[in-house]
NUVORO-801805 format. One line per 3 residues: number of its first residue (from 0); their letters; for each residue x negated, y, z negated of N, C-alpha, C. Coordinates in pm, 1 decimal, decimal comma, padded with zeros to 6 digits, always signed. Layout:
<atoms>
NUM	A	X Y Z X Y Z X Y Z; ... .
</atoms>
This chain:
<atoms>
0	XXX	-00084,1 -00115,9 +00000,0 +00000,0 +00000,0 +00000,0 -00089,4 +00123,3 +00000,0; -00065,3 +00208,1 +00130,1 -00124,0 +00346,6 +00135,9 -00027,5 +00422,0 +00039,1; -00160,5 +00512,6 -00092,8 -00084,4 +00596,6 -00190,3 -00192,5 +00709,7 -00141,9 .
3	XXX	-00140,1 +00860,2 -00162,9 -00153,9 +00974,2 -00106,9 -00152,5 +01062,1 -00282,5; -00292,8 +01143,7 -00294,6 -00258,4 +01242,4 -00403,4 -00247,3 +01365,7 -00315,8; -00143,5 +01496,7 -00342,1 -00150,0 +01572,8 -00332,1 -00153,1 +01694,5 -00429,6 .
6	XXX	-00161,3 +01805,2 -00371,5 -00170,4 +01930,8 -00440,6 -00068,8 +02019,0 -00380,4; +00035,2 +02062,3 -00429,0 +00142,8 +02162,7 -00383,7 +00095,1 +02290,0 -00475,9; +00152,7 +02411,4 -00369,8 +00210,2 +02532,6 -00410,3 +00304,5 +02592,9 -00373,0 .
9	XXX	+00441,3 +02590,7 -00377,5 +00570,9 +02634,4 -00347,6 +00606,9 +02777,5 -00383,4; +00643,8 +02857,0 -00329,9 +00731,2 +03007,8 -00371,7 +00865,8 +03023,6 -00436,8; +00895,2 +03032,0 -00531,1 +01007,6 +03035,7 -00570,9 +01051,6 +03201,9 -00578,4 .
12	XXX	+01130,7 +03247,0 -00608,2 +01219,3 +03368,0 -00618,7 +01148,9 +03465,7 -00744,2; +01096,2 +03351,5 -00848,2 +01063,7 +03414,3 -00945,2 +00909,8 +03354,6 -01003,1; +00886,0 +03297,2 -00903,4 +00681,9 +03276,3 -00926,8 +00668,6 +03173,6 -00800,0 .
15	XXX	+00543,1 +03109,7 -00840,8 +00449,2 +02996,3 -00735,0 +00470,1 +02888,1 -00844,2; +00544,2 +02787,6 -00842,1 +00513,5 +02689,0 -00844,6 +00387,8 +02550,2 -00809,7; +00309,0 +02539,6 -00885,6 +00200,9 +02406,5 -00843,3 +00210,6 +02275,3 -00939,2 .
18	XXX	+00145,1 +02200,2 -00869,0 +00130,2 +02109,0 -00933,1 +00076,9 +01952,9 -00853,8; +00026,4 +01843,6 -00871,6 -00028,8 +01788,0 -00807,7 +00079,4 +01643,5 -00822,0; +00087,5 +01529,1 -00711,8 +00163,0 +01429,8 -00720,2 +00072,4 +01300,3 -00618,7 .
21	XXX	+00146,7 +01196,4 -00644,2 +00088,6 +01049,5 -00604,7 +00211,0 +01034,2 -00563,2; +00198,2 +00953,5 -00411,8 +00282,8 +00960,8 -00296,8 +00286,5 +00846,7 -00247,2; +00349,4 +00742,1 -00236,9 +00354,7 +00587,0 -00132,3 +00441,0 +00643,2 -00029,2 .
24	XXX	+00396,6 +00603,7 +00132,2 +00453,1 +00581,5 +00195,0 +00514,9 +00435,5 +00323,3; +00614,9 +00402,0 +00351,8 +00649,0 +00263,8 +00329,9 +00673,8 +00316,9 +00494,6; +00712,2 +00389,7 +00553,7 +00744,9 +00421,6 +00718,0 +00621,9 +00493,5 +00752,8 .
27	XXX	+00603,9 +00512,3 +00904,4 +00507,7 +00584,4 +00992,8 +00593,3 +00672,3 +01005,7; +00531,7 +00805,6 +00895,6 +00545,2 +00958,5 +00859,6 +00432,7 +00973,5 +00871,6; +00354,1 +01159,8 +00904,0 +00196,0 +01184,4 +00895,7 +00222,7 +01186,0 +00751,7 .
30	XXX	+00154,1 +01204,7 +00684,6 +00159,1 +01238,5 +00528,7 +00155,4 +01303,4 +00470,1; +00087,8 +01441,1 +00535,6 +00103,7 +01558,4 +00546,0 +00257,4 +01612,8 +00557,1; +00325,0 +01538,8 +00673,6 +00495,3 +01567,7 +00665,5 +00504,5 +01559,2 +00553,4 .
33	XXX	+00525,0 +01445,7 +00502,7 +00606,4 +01381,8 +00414,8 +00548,0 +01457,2 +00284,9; +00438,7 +01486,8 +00236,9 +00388,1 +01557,9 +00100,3 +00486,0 +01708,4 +00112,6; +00491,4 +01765,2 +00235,5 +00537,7 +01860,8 +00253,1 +00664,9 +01858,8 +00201,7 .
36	XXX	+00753,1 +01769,4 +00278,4 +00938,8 +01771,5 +00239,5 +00923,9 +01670,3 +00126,9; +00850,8 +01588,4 +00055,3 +00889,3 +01580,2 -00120,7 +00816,7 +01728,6 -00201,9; +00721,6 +01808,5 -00163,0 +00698,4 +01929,8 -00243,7 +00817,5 +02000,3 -00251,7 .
39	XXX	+00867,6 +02030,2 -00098,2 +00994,9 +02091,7 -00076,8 +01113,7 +02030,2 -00192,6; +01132,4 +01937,3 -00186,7 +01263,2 +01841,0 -00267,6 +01210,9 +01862,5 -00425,4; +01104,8 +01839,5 -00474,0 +01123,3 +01847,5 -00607,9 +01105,0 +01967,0 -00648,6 .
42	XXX	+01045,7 +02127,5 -00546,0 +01051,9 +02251,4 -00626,2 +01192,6 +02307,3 -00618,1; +01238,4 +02268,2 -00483,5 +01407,4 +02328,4 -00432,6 +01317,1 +02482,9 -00368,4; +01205,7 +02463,9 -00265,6 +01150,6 +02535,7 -00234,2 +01136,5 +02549,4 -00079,2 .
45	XXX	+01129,7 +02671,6 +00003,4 +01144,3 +02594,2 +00144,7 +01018,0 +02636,1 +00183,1; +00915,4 +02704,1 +00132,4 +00793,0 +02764,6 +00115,3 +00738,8 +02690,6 +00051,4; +00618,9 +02586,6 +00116,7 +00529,7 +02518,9 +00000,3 +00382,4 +02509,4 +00106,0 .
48	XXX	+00310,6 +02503,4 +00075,3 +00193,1 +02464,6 +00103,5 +00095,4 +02366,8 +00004,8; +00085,3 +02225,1 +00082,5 +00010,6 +02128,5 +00003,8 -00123,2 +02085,7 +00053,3; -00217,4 +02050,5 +00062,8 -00326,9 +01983,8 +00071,8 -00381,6 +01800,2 +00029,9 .
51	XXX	-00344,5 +01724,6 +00119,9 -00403,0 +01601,4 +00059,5 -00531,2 +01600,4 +00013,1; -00561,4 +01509,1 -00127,8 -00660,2 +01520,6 -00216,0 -00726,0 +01420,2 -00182,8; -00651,3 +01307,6 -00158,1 -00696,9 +01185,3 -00155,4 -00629,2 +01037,1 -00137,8 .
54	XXX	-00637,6 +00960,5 -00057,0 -00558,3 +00861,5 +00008,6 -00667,3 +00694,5 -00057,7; -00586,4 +00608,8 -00100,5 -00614,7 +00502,6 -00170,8 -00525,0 +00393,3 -00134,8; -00594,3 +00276,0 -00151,0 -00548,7 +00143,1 -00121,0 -00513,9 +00124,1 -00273,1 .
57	XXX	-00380,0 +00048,9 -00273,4 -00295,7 +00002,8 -00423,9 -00264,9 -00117,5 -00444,9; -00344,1 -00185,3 -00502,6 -00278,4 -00338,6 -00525,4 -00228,0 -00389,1 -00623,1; -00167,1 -00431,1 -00699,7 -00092,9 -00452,5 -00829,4 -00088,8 -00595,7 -00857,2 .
60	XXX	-00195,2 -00638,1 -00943,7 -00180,4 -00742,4 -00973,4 -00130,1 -00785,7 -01137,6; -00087,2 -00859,0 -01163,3 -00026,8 -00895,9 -01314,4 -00164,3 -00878,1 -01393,8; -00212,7 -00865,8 -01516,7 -00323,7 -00888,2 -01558,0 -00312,8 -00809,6 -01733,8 .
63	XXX	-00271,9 -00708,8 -01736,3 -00211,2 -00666,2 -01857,5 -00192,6 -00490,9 -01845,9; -00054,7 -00528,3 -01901,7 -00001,6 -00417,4 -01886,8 +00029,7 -00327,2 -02043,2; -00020,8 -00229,3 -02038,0 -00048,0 -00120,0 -02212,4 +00107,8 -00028,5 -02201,7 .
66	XXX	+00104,0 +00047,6 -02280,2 +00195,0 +00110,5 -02292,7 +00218,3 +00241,8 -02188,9; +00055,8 +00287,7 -02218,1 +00040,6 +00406,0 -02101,9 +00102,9 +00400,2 -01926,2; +00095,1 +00264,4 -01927,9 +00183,6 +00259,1 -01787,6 +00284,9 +00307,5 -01781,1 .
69	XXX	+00374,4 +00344,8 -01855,1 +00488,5 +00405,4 -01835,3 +00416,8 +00537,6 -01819,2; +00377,6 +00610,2 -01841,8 +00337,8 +00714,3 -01778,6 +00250,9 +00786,2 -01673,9; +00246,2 +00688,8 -01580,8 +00197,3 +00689,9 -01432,9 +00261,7 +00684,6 -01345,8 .
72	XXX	+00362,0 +00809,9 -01331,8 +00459,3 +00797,4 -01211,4 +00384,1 +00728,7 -01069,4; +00452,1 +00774,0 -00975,7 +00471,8 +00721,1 -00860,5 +00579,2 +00689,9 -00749,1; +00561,4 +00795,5 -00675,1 +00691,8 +00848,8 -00620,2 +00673,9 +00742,8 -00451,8 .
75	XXX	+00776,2 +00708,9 -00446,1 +00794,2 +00630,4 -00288,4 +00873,5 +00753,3 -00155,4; +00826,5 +00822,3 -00068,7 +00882,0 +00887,5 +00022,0 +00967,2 +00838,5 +00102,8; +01093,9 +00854,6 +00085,7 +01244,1 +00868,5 +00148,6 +01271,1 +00932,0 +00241,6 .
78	XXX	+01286,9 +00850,8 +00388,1 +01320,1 +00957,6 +00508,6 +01465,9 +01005,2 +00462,0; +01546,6 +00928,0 +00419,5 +01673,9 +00958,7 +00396,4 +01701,9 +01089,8 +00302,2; +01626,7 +01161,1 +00220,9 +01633,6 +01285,2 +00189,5 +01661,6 +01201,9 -00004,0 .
81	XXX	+01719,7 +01132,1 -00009,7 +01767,6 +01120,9 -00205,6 +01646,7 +01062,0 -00241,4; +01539,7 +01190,7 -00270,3 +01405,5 +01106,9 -00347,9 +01471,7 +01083,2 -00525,8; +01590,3 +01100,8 -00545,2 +01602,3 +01139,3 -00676,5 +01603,4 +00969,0 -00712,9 .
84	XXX	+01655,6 +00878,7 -00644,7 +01618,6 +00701,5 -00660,7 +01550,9 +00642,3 -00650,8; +01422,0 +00699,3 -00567,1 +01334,2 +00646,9 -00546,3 +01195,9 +00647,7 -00645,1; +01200,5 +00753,0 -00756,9 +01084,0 +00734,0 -00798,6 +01108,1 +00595,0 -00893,7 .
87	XXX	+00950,4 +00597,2 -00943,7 +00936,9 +00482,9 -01006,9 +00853,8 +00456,3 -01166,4; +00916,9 +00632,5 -01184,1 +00881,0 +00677,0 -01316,9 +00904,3 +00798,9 -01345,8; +00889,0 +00900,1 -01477,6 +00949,6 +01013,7 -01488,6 +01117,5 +01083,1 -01401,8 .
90	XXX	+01085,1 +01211,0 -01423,1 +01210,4 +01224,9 -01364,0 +01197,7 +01257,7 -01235,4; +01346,3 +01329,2 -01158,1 +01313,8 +01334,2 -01009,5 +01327,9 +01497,5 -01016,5; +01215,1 +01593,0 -01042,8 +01249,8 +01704,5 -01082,3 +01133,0 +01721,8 -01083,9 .
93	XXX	+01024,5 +01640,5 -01102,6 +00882,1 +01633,4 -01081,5 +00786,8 +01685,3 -01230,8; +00854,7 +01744,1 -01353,2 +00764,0 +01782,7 -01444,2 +00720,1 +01673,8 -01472,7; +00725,9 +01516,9 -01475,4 +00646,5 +01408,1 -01492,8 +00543,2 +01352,6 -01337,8 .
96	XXX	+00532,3 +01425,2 -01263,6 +00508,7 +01364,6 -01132,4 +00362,7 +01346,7 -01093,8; +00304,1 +01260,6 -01169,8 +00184,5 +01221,0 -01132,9 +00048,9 +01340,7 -01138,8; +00106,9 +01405,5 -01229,5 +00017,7 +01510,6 -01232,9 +00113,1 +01594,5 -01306,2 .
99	XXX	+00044,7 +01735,6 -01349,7 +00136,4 +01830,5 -01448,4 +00198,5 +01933,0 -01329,5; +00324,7 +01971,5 -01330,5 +00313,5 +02069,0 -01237,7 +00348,5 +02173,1 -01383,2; +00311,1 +02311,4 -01301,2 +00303,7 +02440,3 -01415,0 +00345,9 +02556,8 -01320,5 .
102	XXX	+00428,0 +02626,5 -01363,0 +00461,1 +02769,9 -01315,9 +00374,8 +02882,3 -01351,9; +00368,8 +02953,1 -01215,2 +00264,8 +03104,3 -01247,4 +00362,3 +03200,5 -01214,0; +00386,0 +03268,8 -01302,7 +00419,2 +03438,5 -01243,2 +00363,5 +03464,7 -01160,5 .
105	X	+00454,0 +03582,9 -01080,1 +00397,9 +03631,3 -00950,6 +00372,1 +03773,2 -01012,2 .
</atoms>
């Protein structure tokens, strides 16, 4: 499984939104699209600019699993637009999303 880190910065009305996320994609999307319209979906932003960080091979094997796993999101990209089912941890709103996202005043 190709997983994708990115780095977003979105415009909102009342600051810049950033924050960084971990991305699977399961269809032939560039990834670049696709980082783009989930930045878009979890700021509610139509202004974002992201940068891929870094692209990784994911294999998951049984072996032992700690508690901290629950807190390693991991979001799967949805052509169908409802990423809100698809993640596979935290919420779909992104303040858990594989990274911290944080608001800046403008």
């Amino acid at each position: 499984m190709d997983v994708y880190t990115y780095r977003y910065s979105c415009q909102r009305w009342y600051s810049t939104v950033t924050g960084t996320r971990n991305l699977y994609l399961e269809q032939d999307i560039v990834p670049e699209v696709a980082a783009k319209n989930d930045a878009k979906h979890i700021t509610g932003s139509s202004d974002c600019d992201v940068q891929l960080i870094q692209r990784f091979k994911m294999v998951v094997t049984d072996v032992e699993t700690f508690p901290a796993m629950a807190c390693q999101p991991l979001f799967r990209y949805n052509t169908e637009g409802d990423q809100s089912a698809s993640s596979t941890g935290g919420n779909s709103k992104g303040n858990n999303s594989g990274g911290r996202g944080t608001v800046h005043s403008s």
